[in-house]
C-alpha positions as CSV (number, residue, x, y, z in Angstrom):
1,X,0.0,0.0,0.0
2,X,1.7,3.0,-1.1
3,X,1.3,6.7,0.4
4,X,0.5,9.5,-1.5
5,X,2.7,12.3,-0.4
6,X,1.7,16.2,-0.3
7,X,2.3,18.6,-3.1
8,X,5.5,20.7,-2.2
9,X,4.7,23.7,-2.9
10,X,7.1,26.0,-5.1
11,X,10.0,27.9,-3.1
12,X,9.0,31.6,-3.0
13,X,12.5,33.5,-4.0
14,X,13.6,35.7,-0.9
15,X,13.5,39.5,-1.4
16,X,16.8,41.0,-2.3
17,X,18.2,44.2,-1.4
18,X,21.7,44.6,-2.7
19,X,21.6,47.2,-6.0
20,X,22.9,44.6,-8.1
21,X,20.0,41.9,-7.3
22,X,17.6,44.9,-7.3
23,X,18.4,45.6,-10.7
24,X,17.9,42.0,-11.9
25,X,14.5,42.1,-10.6
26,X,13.6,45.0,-12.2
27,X,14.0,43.8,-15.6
28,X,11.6,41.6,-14.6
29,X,9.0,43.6,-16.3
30,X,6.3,41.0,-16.8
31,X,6.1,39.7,-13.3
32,X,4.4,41.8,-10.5
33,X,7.1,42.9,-8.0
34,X,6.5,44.2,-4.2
35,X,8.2,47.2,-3.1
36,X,9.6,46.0,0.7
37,X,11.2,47.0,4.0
38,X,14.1,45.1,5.1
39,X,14.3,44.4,9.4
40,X,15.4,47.9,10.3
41,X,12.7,49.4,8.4
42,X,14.9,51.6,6.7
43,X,16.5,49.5,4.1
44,X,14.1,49.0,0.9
45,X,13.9,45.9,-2.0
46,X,11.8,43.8,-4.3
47,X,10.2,40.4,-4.0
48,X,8.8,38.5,-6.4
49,X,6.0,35.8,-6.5
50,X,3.3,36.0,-3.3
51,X,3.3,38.4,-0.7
52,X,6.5,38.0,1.8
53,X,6.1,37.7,5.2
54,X,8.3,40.7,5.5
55,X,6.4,44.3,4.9
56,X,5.2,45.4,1.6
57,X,4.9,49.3,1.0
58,X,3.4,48.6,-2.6
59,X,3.1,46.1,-5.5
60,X,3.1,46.8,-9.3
61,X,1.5,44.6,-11.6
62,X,3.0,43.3,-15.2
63,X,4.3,45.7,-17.1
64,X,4.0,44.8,-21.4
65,X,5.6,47.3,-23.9
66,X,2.1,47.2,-25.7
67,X,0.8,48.9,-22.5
68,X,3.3,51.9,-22.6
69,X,0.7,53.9,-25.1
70,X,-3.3,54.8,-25.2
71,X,-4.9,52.0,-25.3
72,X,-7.8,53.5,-28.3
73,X,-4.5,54.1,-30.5
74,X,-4.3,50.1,-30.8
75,X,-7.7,49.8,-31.0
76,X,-8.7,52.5,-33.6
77,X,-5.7,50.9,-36.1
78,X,-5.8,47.0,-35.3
79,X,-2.4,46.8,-34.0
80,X,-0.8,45.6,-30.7
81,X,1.8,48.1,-30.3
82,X,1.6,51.6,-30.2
83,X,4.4,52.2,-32.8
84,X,4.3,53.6,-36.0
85,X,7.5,53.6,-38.6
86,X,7.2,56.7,-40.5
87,X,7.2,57.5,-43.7
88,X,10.7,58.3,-45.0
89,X,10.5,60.2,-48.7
90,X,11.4,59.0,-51.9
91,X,10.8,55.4,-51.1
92,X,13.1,54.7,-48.5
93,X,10.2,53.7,-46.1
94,X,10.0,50.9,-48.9
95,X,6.7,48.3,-49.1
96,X,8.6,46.0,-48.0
97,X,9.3,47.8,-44.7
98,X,5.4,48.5,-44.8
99,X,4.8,45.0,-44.7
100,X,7.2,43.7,-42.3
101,X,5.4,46.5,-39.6
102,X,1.8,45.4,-40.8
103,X,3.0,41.7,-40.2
104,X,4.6,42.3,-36.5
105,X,1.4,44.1,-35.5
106,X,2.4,47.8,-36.0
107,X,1.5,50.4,-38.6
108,X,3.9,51.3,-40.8
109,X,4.0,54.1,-43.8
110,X,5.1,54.0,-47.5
111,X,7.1,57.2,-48.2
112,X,5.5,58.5,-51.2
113,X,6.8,62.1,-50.9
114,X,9.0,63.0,-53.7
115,X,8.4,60.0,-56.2
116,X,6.8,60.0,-59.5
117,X,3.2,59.4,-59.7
118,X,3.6,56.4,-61.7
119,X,5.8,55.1,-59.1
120,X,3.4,55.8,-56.7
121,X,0.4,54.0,-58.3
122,X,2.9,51.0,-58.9
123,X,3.9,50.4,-55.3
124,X,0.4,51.3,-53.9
125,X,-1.2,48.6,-56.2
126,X,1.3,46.6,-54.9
127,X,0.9,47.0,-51.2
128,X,-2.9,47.0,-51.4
129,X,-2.7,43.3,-53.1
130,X,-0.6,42.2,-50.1
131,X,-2.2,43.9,-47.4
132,X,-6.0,43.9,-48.4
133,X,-7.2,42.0,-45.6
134,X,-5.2,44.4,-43.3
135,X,-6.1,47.7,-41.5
136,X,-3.1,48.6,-39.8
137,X,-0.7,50.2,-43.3
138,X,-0.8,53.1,-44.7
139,X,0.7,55.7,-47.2
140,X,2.3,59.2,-47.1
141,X,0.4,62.3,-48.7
142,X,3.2,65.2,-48.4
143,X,2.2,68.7,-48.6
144,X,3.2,69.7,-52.3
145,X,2.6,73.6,-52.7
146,X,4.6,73.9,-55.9
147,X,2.5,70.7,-57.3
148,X,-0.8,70.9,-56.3
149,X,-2.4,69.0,-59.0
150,X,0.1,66.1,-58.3
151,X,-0.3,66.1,-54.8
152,X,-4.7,66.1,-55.3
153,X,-4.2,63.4,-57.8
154,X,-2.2,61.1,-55.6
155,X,-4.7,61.6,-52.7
156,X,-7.4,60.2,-55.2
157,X,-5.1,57.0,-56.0
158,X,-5.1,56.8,-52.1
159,X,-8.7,56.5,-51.6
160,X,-9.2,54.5,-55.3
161,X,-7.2,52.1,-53.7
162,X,-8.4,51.8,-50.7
163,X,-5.7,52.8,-48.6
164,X,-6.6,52.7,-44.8
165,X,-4.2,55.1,-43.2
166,X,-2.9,58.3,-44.6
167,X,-0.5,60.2,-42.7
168,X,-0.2,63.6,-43.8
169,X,3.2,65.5,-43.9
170,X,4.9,69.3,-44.3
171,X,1.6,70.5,-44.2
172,X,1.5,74.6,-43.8
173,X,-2.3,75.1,-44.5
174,X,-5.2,72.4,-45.1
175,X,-5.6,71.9,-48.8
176,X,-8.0,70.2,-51.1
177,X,-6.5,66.8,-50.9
178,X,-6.3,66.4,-47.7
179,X,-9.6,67.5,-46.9
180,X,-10.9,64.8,-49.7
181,X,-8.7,61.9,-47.4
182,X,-10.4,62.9,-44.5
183,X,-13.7,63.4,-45.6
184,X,-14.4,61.0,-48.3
185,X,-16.4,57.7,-47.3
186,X,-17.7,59.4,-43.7
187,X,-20.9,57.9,-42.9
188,X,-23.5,56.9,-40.0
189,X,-22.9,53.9,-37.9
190,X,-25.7,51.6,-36.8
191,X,-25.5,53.5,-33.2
192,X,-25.4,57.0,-35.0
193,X,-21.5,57.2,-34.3
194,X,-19.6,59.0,-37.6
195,X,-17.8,55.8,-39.3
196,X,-14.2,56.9,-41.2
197,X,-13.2,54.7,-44.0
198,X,-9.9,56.3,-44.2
199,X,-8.2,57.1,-40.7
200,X,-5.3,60.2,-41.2
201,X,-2.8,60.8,-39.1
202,X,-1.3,64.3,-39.1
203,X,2.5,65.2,-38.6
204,X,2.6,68.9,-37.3
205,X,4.8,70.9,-35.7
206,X,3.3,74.4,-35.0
207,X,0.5,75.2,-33.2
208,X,-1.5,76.8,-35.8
209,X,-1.2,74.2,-38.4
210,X,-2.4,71.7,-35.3
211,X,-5.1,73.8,-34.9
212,X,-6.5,73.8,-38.1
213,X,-6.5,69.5,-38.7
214,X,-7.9,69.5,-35.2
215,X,-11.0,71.6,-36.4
216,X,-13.7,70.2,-38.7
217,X,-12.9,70.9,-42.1
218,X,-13.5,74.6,-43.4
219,X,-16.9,75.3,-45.3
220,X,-15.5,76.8,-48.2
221,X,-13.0,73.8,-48.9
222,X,-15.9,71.6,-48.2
223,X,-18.2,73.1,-51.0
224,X,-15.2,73.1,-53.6
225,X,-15.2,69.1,-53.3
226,X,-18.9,69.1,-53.6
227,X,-19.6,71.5,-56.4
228,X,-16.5,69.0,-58.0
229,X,-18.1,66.1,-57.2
230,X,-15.5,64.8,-55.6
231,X,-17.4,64.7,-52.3
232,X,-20.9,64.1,-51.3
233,X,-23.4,66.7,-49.5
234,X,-24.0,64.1,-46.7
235,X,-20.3,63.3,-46.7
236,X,-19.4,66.9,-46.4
237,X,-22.2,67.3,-43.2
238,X,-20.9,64.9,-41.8
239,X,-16.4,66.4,-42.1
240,X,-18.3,69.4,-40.3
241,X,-19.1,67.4,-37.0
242,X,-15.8,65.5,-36.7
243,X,-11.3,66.7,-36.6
244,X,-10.0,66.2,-40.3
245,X,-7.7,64.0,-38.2
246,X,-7.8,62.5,-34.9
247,X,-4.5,61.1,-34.7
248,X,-1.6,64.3,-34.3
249,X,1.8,63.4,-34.6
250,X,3.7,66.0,-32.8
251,X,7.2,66.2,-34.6
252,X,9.7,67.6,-32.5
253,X,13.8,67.7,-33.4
254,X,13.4,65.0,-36.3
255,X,15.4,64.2,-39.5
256,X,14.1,66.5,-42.8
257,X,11.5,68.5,-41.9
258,X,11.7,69.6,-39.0
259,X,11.0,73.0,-36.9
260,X,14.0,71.6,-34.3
261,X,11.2,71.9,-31.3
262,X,11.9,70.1,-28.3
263,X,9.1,67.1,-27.5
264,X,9.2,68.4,-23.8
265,X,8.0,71.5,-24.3
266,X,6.2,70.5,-28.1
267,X,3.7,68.1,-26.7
268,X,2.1,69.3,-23.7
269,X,1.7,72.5,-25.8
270,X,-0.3,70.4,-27.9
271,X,-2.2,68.4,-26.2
272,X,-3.8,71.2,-24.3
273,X,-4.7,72.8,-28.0
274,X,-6.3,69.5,-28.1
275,X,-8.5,69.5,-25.3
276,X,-9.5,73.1,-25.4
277,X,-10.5,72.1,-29.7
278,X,-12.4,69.2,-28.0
279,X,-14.1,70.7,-25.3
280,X,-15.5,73.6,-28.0
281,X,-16.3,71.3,-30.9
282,X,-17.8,68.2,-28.9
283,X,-16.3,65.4,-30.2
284,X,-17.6,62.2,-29.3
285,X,-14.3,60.6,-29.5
286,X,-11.2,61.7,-28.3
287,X,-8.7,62.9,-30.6
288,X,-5.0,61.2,-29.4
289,X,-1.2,62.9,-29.6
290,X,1.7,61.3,-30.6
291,X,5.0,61.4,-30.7
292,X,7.5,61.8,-33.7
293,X,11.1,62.9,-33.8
294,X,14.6,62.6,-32.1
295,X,13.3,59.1,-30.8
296,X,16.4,56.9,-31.4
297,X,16.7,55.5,-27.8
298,X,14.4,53.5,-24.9
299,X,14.7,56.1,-22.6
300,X,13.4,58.5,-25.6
301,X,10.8,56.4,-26.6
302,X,9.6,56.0,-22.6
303,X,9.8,59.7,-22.0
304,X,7.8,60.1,-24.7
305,X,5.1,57.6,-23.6
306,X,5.3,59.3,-20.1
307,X,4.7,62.7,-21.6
308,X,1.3,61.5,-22.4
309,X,1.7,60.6,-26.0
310,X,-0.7,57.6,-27.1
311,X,1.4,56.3,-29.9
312,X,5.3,57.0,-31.3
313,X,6.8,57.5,-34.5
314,X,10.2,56.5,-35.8
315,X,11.9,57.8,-38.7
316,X,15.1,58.8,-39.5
317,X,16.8,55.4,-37.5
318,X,14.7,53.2,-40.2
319,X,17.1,54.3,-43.1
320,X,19.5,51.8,-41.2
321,X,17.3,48.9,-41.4
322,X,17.4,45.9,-44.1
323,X,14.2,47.2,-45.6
324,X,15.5,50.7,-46.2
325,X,15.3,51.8,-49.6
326,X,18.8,53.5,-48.9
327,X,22.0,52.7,-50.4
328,X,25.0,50.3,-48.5
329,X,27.4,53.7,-48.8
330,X,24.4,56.3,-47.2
331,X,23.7,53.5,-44.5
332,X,27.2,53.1,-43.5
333,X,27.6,56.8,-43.2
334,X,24.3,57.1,-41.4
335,X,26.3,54.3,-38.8
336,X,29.1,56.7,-38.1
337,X,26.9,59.4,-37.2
338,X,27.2,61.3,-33.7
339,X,24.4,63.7,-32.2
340,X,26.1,66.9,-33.5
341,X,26.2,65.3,-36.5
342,X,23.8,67.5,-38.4
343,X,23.1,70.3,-40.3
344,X,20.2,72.2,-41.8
345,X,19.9,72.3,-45.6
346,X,17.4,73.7,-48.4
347,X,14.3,71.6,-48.9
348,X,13.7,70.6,-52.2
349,X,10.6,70.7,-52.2
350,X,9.9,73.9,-50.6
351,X,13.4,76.0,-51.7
352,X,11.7,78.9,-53.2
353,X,9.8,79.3,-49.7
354,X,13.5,79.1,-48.1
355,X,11.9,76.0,-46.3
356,X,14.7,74.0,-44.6
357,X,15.0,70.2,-43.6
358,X,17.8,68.5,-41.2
359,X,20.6,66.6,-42.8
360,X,23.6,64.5,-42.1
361,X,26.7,66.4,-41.8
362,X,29.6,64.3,-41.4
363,X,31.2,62.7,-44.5
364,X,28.8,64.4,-46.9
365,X,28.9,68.5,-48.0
366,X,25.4,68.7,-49.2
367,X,23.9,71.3,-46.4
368,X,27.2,73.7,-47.6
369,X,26.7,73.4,-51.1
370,X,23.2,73.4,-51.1
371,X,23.0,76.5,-48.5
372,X,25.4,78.0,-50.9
373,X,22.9,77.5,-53.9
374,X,20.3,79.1,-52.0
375,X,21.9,82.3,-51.2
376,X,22.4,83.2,-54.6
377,X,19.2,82.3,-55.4
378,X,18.0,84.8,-52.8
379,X,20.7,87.2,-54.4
380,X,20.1,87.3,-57.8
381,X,17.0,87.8,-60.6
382,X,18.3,85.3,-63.0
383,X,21.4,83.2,-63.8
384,X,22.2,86.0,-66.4
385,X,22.9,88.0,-62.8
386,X,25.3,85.9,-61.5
387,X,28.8,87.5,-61.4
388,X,30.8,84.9,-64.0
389,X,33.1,83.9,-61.3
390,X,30.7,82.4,-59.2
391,X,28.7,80.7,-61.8
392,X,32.0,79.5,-62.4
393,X,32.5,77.9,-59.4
394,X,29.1,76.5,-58.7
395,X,29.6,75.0,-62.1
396,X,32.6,73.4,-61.2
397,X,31.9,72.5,-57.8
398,X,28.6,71.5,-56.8
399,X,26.8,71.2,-60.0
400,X,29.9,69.5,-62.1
401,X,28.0,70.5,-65.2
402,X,27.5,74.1,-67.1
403,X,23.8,75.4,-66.1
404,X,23.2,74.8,-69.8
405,X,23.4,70.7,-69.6
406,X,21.3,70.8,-66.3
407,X,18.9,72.9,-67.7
408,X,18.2,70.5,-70.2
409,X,18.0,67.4,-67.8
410,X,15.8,69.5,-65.9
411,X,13.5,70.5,-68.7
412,X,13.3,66.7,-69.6
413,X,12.1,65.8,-66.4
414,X,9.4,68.3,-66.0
415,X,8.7,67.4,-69.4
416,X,7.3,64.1,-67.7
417,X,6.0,65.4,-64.7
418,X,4.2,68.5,-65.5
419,X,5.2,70.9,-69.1
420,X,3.3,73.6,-67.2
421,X,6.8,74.3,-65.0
422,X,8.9,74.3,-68.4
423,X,6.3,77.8,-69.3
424,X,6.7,79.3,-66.2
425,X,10.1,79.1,-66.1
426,X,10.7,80.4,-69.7
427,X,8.3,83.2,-68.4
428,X,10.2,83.9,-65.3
429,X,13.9,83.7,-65.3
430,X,14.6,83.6,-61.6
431,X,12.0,80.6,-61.4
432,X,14.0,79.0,-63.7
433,X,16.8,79.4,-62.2
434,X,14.8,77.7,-59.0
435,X,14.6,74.5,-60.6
436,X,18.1,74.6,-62.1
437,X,19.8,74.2,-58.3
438,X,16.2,72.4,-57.4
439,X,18.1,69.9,-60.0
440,X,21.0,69.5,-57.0
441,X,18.8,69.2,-54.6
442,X,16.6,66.1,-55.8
443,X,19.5,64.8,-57.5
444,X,21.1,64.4,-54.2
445,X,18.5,62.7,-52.6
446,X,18.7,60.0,-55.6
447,X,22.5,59.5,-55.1
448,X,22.0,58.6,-52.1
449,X,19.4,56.1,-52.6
450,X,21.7,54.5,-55.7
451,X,24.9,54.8,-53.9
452,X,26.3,57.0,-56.5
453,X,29.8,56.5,-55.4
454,X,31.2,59.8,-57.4
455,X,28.9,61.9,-55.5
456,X,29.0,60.6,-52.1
457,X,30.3,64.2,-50.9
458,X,27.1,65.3,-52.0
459,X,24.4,62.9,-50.5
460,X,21.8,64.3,-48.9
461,X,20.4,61.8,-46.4
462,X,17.6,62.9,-43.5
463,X,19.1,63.1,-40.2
464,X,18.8,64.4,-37.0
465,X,20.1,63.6,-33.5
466,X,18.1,60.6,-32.3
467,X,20.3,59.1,-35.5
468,X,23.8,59.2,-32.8
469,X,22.0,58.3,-30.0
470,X,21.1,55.3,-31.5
471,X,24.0,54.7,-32.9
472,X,25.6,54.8,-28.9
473,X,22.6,52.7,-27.5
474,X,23.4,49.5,-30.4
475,X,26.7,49.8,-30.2
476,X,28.9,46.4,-29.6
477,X,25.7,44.4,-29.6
478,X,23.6,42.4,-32.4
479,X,22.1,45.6,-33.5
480,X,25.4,47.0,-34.4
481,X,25.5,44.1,-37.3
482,X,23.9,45.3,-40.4
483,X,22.2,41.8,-41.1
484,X,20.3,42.3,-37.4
485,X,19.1,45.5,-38.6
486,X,15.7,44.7,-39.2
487,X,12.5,47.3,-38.4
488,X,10.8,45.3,-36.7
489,X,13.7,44.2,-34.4
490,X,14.7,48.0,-33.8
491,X,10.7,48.5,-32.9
492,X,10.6,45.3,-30.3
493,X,13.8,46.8,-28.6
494,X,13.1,50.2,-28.7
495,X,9.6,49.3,-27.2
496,X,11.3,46.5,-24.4
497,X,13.6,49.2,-23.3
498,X,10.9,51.5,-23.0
499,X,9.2,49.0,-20.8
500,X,12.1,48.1,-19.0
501,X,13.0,51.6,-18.1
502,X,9.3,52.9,-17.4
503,X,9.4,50.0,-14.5
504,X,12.7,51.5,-13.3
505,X,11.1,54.7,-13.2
506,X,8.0,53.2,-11.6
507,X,10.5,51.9,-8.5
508,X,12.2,54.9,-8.0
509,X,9.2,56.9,-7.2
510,X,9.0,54.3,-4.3
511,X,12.1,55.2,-3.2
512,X,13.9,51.7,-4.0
513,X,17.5,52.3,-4.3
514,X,18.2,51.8,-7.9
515,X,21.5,51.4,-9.3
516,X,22.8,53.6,-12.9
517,X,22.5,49.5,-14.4
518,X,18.9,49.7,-13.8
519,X,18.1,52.3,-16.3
520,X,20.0,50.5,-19.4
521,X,18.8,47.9,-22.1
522,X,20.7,46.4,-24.0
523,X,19.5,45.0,-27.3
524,X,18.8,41.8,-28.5
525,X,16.9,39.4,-30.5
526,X,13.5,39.5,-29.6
527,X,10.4,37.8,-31.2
């Protein structure tokens, strides 16, 4: 006859008090942890598991990285993080990084500024054949003041294709497209709720500009869609009752565009704009902040979450990743960068404006050459103006090429894109001087993208200072491997770390004694 013996019950781990066990069980993230009181009742730990028989001044629960944001953020986009990778221009946010985020449970955007509309339609067609049975992808819709009619026309590719999520970028004023994103497909829900079909998530910078995509859209931009036909009466009664976008992206000290605001004193600003725009319009549903640049580190990324935003977005550091449509040569410079290691150039895009964007500074001379192009721009009527010396020299050194030949490269290209540029400029000589340097300027961008090894001194590559901080934080571990360098993997870090050093933060307001350990993450391969 045998005896059945009693379960033993698991050994519950003693509370430790020395720094360097404390910090072990701090990294504990997804195990509740008591907050103790050693035998003199002065002397403070952790323990782990059911309550000790030793005092307990407090408990926290699990911490997860998907809890670090607002909860609606996940829920509104069908995702389990709140992370976003943002849309880097010309492609280099590729579809292939948009589908690796959509895949891992995150939103990620295509970075449709600056390309061709046919390329555009292309990669759009492609991702929506993918990702059709997904909600959580979407595509950039950049603010194009010198195109208008390009930037309207991609906008109704957008919605043709059924794009879910359009985040829209550089914006200065609302325009016609972007109004048509927000507005197009509202409707009634079953419980009389206003239903979007498209969700937009606005990047902004200034006050003002939040302002206005907090606000229902204006009447008069409104009626233009209707009287086009491009919107519905009932569709446009409807854009009057909600934000044209309840998702703002706060963009503080980020790579390109950029106003160089700090997010400390950025997004508070902003989200009391967004409470007093609530409180006077009504809305239903609340309208939720996030965060976007100089966001290269954990302890970034946390701050950022414990300044209140709901979600985060992460740029410039992508252009490292495998999925970066960016060239081995711009990556590896990108790799060497420190946080001083920028510079502010001409935009493109917006150089007639004097509109500037951050840049990489080390190995590269684009942000002198290009600045240098600009203030004789600013200088001069015409290229007829321009003192033969120094056409001479910008000839020579930053065009390599008479104004002539780039002139007629130039013309060719708007040839394809829109003849009506090729007028104005032989109309008005100083515009056509514009798009000769505007020539260096996108040409730059391309180079870089190629890997155009003769002009590597001129690559322009987007950059600002979370781009050295990261490059510190990976350094000597698997993230520092090119190979490793995956989005998603520099998400799930970025977001662990977070964690890790939100529950540091979490102890310390208990007055545990934390050690300097405490407060770093290192990287490594998560899943």
């Amino acid at each position: 006859m045998s005896v059945l013996s009693a379960p033993v019950a698991p050994a519950v781990p003693p509370p430790v008090f020395s720094p360097e066990e404390i910090a072990v069980r701090a990294r504990r993230i997804r195990e509740p942890v008591h907050i103790v009181s050693g035998p003199s009742g002065r002397e403070l730990g952790l323990a782990a598991g059911p309550l000790p028989a030793v005092p307990v001044l407090g408990t926290l629960p699990p911490l997860y990285p998907e809890w670090l944001g607002g909860r609606t953020f996940c829920e509104a986009h069908g995702v389990r993080f709140p992370y976003v990778a943002g849309e880097m221009a010309n492609g280099i946010a590729t579809t292939r990084m948009v589908s690796a985020m959509a895949r891992a449970e995150m939103l990620g955007f295509f970075g449709a500024g600056g390309l061709a509309y046919a390329d555009v339609e292309r990669d759009v067609h492609a991702l929506a054949g993918e990702l059709r049975s997904r909600s959580n992808w979407g595509v950039n819709l950049i603010h194009s003041p010198a195109e208008p009619a390009l930037e309207f026309r991609v906008a109704e590719l957008l919605l043709r294709c059924g794009v879910p999520r359009i985040s829209a970028s550089a914006y200065m004023e609302l325009t016609p497209a972007v109004v048509l994103c927000s507005a197009r497909g509202l409707r009634r829900g079953t419980d009389g709720s206003i239903v979007r079909r498209t969700r937009m998530l606005a990047k902004i910078s200034r006050p003002e500009v939040a302002e206005r995509f907090l606000s229902p859209a204006p009447a008069e931009l409104l009626d233009l869609l209707v009287g086009q036909g491009k919107l519905t009466p009932q569709e446009a009664a409807l854009a009057a009752l909600v934000p044209v976008a309840e998702d703002i992206t706060v963009e503080a000290d980020s790579g390109g565009h950029t106003d160089n605001r700090p997010l400390s004193v950025l997004l508070p600003r902003m989200a009391l704009l967004r409470d007093a725009l609530c409180h006077r319009f009504g809305y239903r549903r609340p309208v939720r902040i996030g965060a976007a640049g100089g966001l290269g580190t954990p302890a970034a990324v946390g701050a950022a979450f414990a300044l209140g935003a709901s979600y985060v977005v992460i740029g410039s550091v992508n252009q490292t990743a495998v999925e970066a449509g960016l060239s081995d040569e711009a990556k590896a410079m990108l790799c060497e960068a420190d946080v001083a290691d920028v510079a502010m150039a001409p935009a493109a895009d917006m150089f007639e404006l004097g509109v500037t964007l951050q840049v990489l500074s080390r190995g590269t001379m684009f942000a002198q050459r290009a600045g240098r192009l600009h203030a004789v721009y600013r200088a001069h009527g015409s290229l007829e103006e321009i003192p033969p010396a120094v056409r001479a020299a910008i000839e020579r050194d930053v065009l390599r090429a008479s104004f002539d030949e780039v002139w007629q490269h130039t013309r060719a290209f708007w040839e394809r894109r829109d003849p009506s540029e090729i007028a104005r400029a032989e109309a008005d000589p100083k515009h056509r001087m514009a798009l000769i340097f505007r020539w260096y300027l996108g040409s730059s961008s391309r180079w870089a993208i190629t890997g155009e090894a003769a002009r590597r001194t001129d690559y322009q590559i987007w950059c600002g200072p979370a781009t050295g901080a990261f490059n510190r934080w990976v350094a000597g571990t698997f993230l520092a491997e090119p190979q490793n360098r995956s989005v998603v993997q520099i998400a799930l870090n970025l977001l662990e770390g977070a964690a890790v050093l939100t529950r540091a933060h979490q102890l310390r307001t208990y007055g545990v004694p934390l050690p300097s350990e405490a407060f770093v993450y290192t990287p490594r391969g998560l899943a």
